[in-house]
N, C-alpha and C positions, 0 to 999 in steps of 0.2 A: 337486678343485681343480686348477687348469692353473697351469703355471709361467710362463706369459706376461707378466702381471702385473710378476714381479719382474722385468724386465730394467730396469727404473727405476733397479736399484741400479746405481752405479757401480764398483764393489767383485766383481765375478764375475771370480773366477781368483785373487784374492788372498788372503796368508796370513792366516787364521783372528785377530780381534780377539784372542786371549785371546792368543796367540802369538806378539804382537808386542812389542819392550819398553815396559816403562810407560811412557817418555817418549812413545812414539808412540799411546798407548792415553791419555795426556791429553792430547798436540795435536789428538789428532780434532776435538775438544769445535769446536776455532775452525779446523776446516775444513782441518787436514792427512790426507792419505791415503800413504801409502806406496807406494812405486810395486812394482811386480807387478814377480816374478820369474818370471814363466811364458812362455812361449814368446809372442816379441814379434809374433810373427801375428798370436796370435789376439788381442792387444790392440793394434795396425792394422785389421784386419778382426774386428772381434766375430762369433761366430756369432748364428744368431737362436734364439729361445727357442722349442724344443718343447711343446707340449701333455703334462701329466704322465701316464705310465702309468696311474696308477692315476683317470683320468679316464675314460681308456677302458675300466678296471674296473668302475668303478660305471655307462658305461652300456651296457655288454654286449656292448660292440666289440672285435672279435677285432683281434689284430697289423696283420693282414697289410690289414685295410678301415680300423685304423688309421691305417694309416704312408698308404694312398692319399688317405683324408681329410684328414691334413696335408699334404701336398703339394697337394692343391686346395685348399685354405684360403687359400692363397698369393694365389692371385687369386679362389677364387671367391667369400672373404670380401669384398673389397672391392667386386664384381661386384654382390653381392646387395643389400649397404648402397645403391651408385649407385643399385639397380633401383629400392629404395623410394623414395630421393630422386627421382628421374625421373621415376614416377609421380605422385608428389606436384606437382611443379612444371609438367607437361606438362596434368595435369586442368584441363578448363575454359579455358583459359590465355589464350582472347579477353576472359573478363570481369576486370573492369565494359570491356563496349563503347562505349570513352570514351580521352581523350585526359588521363592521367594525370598532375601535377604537371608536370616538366620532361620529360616527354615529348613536351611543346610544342613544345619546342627538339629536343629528338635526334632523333625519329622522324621528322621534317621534315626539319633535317639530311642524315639518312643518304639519305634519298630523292635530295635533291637531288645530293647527292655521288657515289652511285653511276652516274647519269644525268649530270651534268656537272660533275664532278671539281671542285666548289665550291659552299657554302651562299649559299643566295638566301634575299632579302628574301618572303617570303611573306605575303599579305593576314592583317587580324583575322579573318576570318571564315572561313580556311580551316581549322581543324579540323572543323568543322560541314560545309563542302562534303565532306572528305573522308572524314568517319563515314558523311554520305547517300546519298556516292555511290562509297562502296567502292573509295577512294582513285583511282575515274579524272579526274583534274583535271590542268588544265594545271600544269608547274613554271614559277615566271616566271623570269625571266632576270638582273634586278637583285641584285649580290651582296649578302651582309648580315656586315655585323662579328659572328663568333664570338670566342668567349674559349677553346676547347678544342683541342687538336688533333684530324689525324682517325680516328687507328686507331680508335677505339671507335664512331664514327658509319658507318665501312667496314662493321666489324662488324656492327652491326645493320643494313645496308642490304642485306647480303648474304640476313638472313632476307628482308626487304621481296621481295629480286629472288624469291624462292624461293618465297613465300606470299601474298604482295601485300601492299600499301600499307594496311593496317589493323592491327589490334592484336593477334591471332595472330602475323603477320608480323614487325612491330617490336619482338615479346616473346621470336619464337622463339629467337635466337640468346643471347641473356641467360637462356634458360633452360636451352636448350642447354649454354652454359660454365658455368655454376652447379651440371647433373648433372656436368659432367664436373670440377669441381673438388673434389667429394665423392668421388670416384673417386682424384681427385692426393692429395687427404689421408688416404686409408685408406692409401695406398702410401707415403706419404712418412713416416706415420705409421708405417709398419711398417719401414722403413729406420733409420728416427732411432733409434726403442726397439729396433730388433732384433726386435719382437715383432707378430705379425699380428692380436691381438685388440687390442693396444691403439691398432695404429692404427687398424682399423676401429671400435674406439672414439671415436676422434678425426674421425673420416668421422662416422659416424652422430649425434655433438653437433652437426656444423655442418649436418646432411640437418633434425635440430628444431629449429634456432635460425628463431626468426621473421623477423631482418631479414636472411638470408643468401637466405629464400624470396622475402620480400617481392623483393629487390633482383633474384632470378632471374627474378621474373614485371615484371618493368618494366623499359622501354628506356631507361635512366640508363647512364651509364657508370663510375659506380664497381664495380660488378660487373662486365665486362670489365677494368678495372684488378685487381683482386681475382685474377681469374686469370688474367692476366699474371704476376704476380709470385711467386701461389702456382708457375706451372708455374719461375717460373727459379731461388725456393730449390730447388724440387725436383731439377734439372739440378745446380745446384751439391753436391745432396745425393751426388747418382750420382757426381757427378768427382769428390766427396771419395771415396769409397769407391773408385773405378778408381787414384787416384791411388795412393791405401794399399796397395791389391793391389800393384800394380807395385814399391812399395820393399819390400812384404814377401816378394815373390819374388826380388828380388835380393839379399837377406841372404842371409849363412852361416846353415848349420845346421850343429846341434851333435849330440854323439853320440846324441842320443833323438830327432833327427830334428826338434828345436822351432828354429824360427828365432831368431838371437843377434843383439845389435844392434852393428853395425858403422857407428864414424866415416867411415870413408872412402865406405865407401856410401850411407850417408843425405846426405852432404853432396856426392857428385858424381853420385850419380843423377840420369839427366834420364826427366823420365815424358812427354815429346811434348807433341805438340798439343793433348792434351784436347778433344775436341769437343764434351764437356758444356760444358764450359766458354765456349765460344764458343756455345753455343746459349741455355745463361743469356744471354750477351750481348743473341742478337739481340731473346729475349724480355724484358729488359730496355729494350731500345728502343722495344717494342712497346707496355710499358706507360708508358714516357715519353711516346710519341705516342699514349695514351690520354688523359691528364691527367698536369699535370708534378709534381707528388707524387711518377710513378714515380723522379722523380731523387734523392731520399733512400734509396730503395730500393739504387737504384744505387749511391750511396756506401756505402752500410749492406753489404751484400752481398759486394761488392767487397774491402773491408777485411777482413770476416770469413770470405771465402774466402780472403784468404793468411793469416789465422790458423790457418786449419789445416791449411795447408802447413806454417805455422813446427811447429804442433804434431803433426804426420804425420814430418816429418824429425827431432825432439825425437825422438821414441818409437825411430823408427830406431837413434837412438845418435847421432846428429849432436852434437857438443861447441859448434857456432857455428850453432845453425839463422837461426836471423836472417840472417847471411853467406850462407848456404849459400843461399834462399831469394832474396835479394836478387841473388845469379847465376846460379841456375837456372830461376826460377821467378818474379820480378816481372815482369821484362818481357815476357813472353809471355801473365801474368796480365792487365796493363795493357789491352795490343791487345787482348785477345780480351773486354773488355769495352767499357771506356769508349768507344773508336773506333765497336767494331761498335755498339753501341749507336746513337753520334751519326749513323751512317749512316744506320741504320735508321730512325731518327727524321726525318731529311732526302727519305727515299728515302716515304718514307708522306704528302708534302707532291705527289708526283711529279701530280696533279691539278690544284692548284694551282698548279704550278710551269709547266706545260705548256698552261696558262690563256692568253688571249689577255692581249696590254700593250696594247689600242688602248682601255682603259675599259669594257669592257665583261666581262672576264676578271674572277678571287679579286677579294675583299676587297685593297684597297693593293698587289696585283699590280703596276699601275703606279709605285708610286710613284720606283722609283728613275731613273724616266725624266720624273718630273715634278719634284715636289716636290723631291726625291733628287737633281736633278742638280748637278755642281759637284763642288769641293771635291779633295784634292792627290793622295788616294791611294783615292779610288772605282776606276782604271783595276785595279785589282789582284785585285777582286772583281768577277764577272758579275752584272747585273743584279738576277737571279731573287733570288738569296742575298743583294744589299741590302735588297732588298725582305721578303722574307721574316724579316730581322733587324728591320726598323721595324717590321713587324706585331710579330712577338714582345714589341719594347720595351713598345707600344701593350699588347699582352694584359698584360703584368706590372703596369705602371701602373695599369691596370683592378684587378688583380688584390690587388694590395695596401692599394689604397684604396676598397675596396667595403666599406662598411659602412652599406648603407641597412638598415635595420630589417627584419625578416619576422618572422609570426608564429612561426614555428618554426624560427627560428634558437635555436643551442645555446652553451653554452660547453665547450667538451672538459672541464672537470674534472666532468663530471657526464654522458659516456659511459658510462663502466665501469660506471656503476649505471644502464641505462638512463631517465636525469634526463630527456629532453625528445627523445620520437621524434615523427616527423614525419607528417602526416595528410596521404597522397596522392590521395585520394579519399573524398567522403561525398556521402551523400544520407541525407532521411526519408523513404521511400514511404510510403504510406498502407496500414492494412491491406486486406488481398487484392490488393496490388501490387506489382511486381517482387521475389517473394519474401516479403513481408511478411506472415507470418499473420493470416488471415481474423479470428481470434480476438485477436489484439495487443492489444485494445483503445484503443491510441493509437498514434500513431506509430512507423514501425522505425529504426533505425538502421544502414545501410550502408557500413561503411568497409574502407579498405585505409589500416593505420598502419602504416608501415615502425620498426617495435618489437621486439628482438630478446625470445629468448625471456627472459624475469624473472629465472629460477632459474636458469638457464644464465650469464649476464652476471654473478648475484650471487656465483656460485660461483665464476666467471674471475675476477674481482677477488681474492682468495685467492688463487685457485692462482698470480696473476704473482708475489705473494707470495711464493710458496714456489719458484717458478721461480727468483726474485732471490737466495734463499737458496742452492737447487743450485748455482747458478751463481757467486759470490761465496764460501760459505763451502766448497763440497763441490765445486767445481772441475769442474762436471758440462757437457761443452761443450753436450749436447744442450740445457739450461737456456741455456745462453749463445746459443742458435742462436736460441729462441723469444724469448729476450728481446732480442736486436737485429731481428729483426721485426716484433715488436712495437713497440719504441722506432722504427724507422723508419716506420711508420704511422701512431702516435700521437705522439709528441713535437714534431715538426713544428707544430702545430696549435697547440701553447701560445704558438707565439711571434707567433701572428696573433688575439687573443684579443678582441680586439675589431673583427674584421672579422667579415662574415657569411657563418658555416659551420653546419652540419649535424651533425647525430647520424648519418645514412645515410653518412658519409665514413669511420666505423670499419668498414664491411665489408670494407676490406682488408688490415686485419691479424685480421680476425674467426678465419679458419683457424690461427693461431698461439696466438686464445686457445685454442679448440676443442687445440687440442696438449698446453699448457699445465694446461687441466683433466683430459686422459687422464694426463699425467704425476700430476699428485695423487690420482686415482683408484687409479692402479698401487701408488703407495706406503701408499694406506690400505688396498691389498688386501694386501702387506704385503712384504717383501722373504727372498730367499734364506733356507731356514734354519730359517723361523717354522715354530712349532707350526701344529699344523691349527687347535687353539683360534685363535688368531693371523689364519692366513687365514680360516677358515669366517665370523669376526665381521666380518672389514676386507671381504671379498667383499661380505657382507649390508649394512655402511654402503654400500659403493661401489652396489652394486644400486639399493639403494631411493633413492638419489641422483639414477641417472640413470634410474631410471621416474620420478620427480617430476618432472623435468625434462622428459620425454617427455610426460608428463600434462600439463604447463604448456602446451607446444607445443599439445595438442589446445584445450584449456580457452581459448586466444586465438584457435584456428583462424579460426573468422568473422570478428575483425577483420583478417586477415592475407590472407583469401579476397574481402574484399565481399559478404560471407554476410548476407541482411537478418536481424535479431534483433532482438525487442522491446526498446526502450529501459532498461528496467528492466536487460535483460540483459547492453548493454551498456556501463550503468554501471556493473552490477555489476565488470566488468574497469578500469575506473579506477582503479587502485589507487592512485595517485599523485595530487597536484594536478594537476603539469605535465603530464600526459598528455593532459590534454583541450584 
């Protein structure tokens, strides 16, 4: 059994429960921990958890192939998890050869945006011209009121220029960032736990989750948003860690050589520029000018990266980190988000913005030359930026008072348990057609339901659970990480609860649950310490856990693919009312 598992525990480097006085052996109960007397290094920078010897005992691995196997593990664990994921998502990846849900809107969209730096009004009947005729069709010219911004339709327009104007084309790039965000979260997941199995544990829940695939194989833009944000925790992950390095190298050491916590140091330490930090930014802008959801991220993120300056400088020995943080380290924190951010958000408009004002340019392009003119203190702002502020108001408007009816609109308190995923495609062929066995005896059933996987979602619901717990009673910040990204992708949502939204809009905190469940596996594998009895049983729960889960993934496949399957088969996967 591997020690990778246990990096869950909070508690590695600290003095032994039995050995601490009873006062502090009965506060545990309500979430006191004692703080560590060990060299304040290696609790700024944890080291990462080794593979145990006696793993490579039992499987007949020498030292020396070893110690080389853990060091490729590093990456080639998370390499391998992408590879399957990739595969998976790149098979087939034109069907259903059809114009999918709101792909009516995007994939149209990005066309027109890449070709003239703004959405046009396009006929009813051009998805039809452009399935027949393999997207060579004219773009017309007349703009069209969108609700979205455009980094996520750039995105997919980029596949379009690359592949063409069909459904390989406006998938490629959504699937593309879908591999590569299985990739951010085995790595992110190895930083956070310290530990390289459990993040590619965390990789591989989100490679079988059903609606992380679905959202990879269709040109929607909450999966570009999804990996926007996943990439800027993860920058913010790196700056926490650069930042900690730099105040644990400027500590004194003591005569055993472990680094000592010094006030004066942690609170006038400056650690620079940070360019993670600023690269969170610009990726937070990115996913602002994806859809503007990404702006709770921003807040959410933002806050709890100087949380961990305050709590990076605490460790140090700082006696005032709060002070100390509010001079060294707010205001450079501030810039290198919020700003870069709103540039970047502005700077993603530059299509639009460079559009003609004679009427014929963007969507309200004109306006602050028509409608717009007037008024005391217009001289102070350039056109473009009036204009562009009246769209915004217009999309908000829109935005908040949209509640016309859909079949498959949800309400967020009935995500977490996958209550009402969304049917982006069906058809019944007949047998011996488009896949439909000759033998069916009745009708098939062909769909793509954006449905995460069952077992996966049922078992995320726990684990925030227990995330709420680490984080609240056991002081555990990695708990504290996943549950403000989580709360910033789903909490948002209950306060719009009556307008019309989607079950498909939880794919962007999907990778935080997928975290959240590696964390609860860790600890039912078992922590530092335990008997092998101990691990051998919590390993065995943890296993048959995630093959169930991995089985579920396959057992939904067809509806997840547009796979035809006789109807019999595919009610048998209704397991819910609302799912149909």
């Amino acid at each position: 059994m591997t020690s990778t598992a246990s990096s869950t525990d909070t508690r590695q480097g600290q003095t032994s429960h039995d050995q601490r006085p009873p006062w502090q052996q009965r506060l545990r109960r309500f979430g006191h921990s004692a703080r560590a007397g060990s060299d304040v290094r290696a609790r700024l920078v944890p080291p990462y958890a080794a593979p145990s010897p006696r793993l490579w005992q039992v499987l007949g691995v020498g030292p020396v192939l070893a110690e080389r196997l853990g060091r490729w593990s590093d990456w080639g664990g998370p390499l391998l998890v992408t590879l399957v994921a990739g595969v998976m998502r790149f098979w087939n990846l034109g069907s259903p050869k059809a114009v999918i849900f709101d792909e009516t809107y995007y994939a149209k969209d990005a066309w027109a945006l890449v070709h003239r730096g703004f959405e046009v009004d396009w006929a009813k009947n051009a998805n039809d011209l452009i399935l027949a005729k393999n997207g060579q069709v004219p773009i017309p010219t007349d703009a069209a009121y969108v609700v979205h911004p455009p980094v996520g339709k750039y995105v997919i327009g980029l596949g379009e220029l690359m592949f063409g104007f069909d459904p390989f084309g406006w998938r490629f790039m959504t699937a593309l960032l879908g591999t590569l965000s299985v990739l951010m979260l085995c790595r992110i997941g190895r930083r956070l736990f310290r530990s390289t199995f459990l993040g590619c544990l965390a990789g591989a829940l989100m490679a079988v989750d059903g609606l992380h695939f679905v959202m990879s194989r269709t040109a929607l833009l909450d999966g570009v948003l999804m990996f926007f944000v996943l990439a800027a925790f993860g920058a913010l992950l790196v700056d926490r860690d650069r930042a900690r390095e730099r105040l644990a190298a400027a500590l004194p050491t003591g005569e055993d050589g472990g680094a000592r916590p010094d006030a004066a140091v942690a609170e006038g330490a400056r650690l620079g520029w940070r360019p993670w930090r600023w690269t969170a930014g610009l990726l937070l802008g990115l996913a602002l000018g994806t859809k503007w959801n990404g702006l709770y991220f921003l807040a959410v993120f933002g806050l709890m990266a100087v949380a961990w300056d305050v709590a990076g400088r605490r460790v140090a020995g700082a006696g005032r980190p709060y002070v100390a943080v509010l001079k060294r380290d707010l205001g450079l924190a501030f810039l290198s988000t919020v700003p870069v951010a709103i540039v970047t958000y502005l700077v993603s408009w530059t299509g639009w913005i460079l559009s003609s004002t004679d009427g014929s340019g963007g969507y309200f392009r004109n306006w602050a030359a028509t409608d717009g003119r007037g008024g005391g203190w217009t001289w102070l702002f350039p056109d473009w930026l009036r204009s562009l502020w009246h769209y915004e108001h217009e999309v908000y408007e829109f935005h908040v008072g949209l509640s016309s009816p859909h079949t498959y609109m949800s309400n967020p308190w009935s995500w977490i348990v996958d209550g009402r995923p969304v049917s982006y495609f069906y058809e019944s062929p007949s047998p011996g057609a488009d896949g439909c066995p000759a033998d069916a005896g009745e009708k098939c059933a062909r769909e793509v339901l954006a449905i995460g996987t069952p077992l996966l979602w049922w078992v995320a619901g726990f684990a925030v659970l227990y995330v709420l717990w680490r984080w609240l009673l056991r002081r555990d910040w990695r708990a504290g990480a996943i549950v403000c990204a989580v709360a910033a992708g789903y909490l948002p949502w209950f306060l719009y609860q009556e307008r019309t939204i989607f079950f498909f809009y939880a794919v962007v905190f999907l990778p935080f649950l997928c975290l959240a469940v590696a964390m609860l596996l860790g600890a039912i594998v078992g922590p530092p310490g335990s008997s092998d009895t101990r691990r051998v049983a919590g390993a065995t729960g943890a296993g048959v856990l995630v093959l169930l889960i991995a089985w579920n993934f396959i057992y939904f496949w067809p509806l997840y693919t547009g796979t035809a399957i006789p109807i019999d088969q595919w009610r048998s996967r209704m397991w819910l009312d609302t799912w149909v």
